[in-house]
C-alpha positions as CSV (number, residue, x, y, z in Angstrom):
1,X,-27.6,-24.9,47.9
2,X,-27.5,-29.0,47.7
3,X,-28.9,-29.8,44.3
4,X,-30.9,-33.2,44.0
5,X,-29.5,-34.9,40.9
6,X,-31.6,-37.2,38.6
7,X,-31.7,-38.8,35.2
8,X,-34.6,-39.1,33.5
9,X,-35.5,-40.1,29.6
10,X,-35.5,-36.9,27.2
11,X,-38.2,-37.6,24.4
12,X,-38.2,-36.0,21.1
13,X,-39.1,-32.5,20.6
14,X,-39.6,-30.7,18.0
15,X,-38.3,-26.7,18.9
16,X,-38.3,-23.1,17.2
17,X,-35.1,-21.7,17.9
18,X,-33.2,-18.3,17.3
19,X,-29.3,-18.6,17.8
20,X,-27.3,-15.3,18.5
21,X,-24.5,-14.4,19.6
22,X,-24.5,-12.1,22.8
23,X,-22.0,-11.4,25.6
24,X,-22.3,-11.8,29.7
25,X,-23.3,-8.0,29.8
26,X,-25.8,-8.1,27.2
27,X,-27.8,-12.0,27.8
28,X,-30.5,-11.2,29.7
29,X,-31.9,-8.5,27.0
30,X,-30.6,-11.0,24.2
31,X,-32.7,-13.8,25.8
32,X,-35.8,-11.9,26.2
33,X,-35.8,-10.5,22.7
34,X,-35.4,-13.7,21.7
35,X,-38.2,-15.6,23.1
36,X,-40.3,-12.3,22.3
37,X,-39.5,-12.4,18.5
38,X,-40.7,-16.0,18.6
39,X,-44.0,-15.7,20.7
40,X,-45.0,-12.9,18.0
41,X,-44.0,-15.4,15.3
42,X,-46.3,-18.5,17.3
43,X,-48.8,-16.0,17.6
44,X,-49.3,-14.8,14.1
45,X,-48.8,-18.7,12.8
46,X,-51.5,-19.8,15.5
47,X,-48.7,-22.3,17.3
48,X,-49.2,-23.9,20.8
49,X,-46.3,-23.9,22.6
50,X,-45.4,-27.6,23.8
51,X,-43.5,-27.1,26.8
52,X,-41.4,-24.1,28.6
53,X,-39.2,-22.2,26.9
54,X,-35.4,-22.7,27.3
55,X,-31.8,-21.3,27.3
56,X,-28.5,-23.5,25.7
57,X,-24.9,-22.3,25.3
58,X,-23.2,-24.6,22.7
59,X,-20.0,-22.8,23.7
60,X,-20.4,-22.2,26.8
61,X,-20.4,-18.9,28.8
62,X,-17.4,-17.1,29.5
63,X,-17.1,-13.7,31.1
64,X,-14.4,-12.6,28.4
65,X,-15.7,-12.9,25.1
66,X,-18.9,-13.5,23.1
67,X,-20.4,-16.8,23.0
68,X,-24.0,-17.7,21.4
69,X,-27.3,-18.1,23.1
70,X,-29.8,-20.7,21.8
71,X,-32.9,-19.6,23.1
72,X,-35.8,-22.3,22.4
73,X,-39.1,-22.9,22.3
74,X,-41.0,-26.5,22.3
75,X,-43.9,-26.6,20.1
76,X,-46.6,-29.2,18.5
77,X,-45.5,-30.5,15.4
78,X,-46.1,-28.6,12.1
79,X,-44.1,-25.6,13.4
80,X,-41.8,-23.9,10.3
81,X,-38.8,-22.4,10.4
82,X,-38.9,-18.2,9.1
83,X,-35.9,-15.9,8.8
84,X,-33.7,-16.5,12.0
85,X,-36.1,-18.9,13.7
86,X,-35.4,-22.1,13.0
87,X,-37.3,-25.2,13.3
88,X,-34.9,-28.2,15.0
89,X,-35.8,-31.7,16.3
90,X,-33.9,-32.8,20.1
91,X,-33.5,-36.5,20.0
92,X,-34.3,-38.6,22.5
93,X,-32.0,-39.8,25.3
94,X,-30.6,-39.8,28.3
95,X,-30.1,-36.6,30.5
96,X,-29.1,-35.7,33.9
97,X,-31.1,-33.1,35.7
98,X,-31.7,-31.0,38.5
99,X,-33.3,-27.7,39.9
100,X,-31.5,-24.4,40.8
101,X,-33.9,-22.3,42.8
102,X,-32.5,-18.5,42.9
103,X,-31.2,-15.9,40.4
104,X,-29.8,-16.6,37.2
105,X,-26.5,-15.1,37.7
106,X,-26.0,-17.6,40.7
107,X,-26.7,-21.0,38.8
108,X,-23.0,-22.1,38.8
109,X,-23.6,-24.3,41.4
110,X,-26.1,-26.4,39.8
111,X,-23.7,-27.0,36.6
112,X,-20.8,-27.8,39.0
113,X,-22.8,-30.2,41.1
114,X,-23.7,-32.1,37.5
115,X,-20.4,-32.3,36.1
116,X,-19.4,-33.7,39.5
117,X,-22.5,-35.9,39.4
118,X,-21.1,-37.3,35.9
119,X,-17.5,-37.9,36.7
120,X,-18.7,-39.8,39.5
121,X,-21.0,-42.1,37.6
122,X,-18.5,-42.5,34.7
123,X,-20.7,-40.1,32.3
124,X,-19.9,-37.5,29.5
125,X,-21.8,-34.7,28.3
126,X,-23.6,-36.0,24.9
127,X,-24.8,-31.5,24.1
128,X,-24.5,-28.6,25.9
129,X,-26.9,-28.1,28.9
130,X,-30.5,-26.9,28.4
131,X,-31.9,-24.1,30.8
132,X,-35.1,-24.9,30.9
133,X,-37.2,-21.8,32.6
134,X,-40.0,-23.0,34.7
135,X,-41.6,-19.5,35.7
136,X,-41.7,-15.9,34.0
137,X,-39.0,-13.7,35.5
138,X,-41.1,-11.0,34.3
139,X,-43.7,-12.5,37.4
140,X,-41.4,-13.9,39.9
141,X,-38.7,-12.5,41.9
142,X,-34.9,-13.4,41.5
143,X,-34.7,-15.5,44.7
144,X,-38.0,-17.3,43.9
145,X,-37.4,-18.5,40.1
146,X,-37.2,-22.0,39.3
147,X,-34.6,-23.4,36.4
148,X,-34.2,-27.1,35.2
149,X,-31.2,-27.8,33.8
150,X,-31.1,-31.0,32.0
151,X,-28.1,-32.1,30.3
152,X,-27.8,-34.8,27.9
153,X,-25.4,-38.1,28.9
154,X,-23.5,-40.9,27.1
């Protein structure tokens, strides 16, 4: 799949986020229970969500060992942290992007197309990549969901 590669201005954004640790086998129930444990919590505190939720690895993903999940939610300020959720601000800046169109466990591409994308333009990665999770895989099929990964430049 060609990816079209962008950069674009991150603002500010103020997030409720649980980190775990989980393992290739385990991250789609990880992620889920995630993002449910938070929903209850934005529920129950009355919070609007500011944006879709999404996915970073800070370590990134590898097939042999365990490596943690940040799974994140935007929200309007005023959000507080409780227990495991924690409240954390993304700064601005800079951050290349693009679309993967498919099934989760085929969004290598996409990351490989924006690594190129940066050693070509003479950019480093300023974070890990955010998966940012534009429909409900609960609602969509594999081969229809839509994920933005953005990941921050210097």
């Amino acid at each position: 799949m060609p990816y079209d590669i962008k950069v674009k201005e991150v603002p500010p954004q103020d997030v409720l986020c649980i980190a775990v640790p989980t393992t290739l086998a385990t991250i789609g129930a990880t992620i889920g229970e995630c993002y449910a444990e938070i929903m209850r919590y934005m529920g129950e505190r009355g919070y609007q969500m500011a944006g879709p939720p999404y996915s970073s690895y800070p370590d990134g993903i590898d097939e042999e060992r365990e490596t943690t999940v940040e799974c994140c939610m935007p929200v309007q300020p005023g959000a507080e942290p409780q227990g495991r959720i924690e409240l954390r601000r993304v700064t601005a800046g800079p951050a290349v992007w693009t679309v993967h169109r498919g099934p989760y466990d085929q969004i290598g591409p996409a990351y490989a197309a924006l690594f190129g994308w940066m050693e070509e333009h003479g950019h480093q990665a300023a974070g890990p990549a955010r998966e940012i999770y534009l429909n409900d895989p609960g609602e969509t099929a594999p081969e229809d969901l839509e994920t933005e990964i953005d990941w921050p430049i210097r």
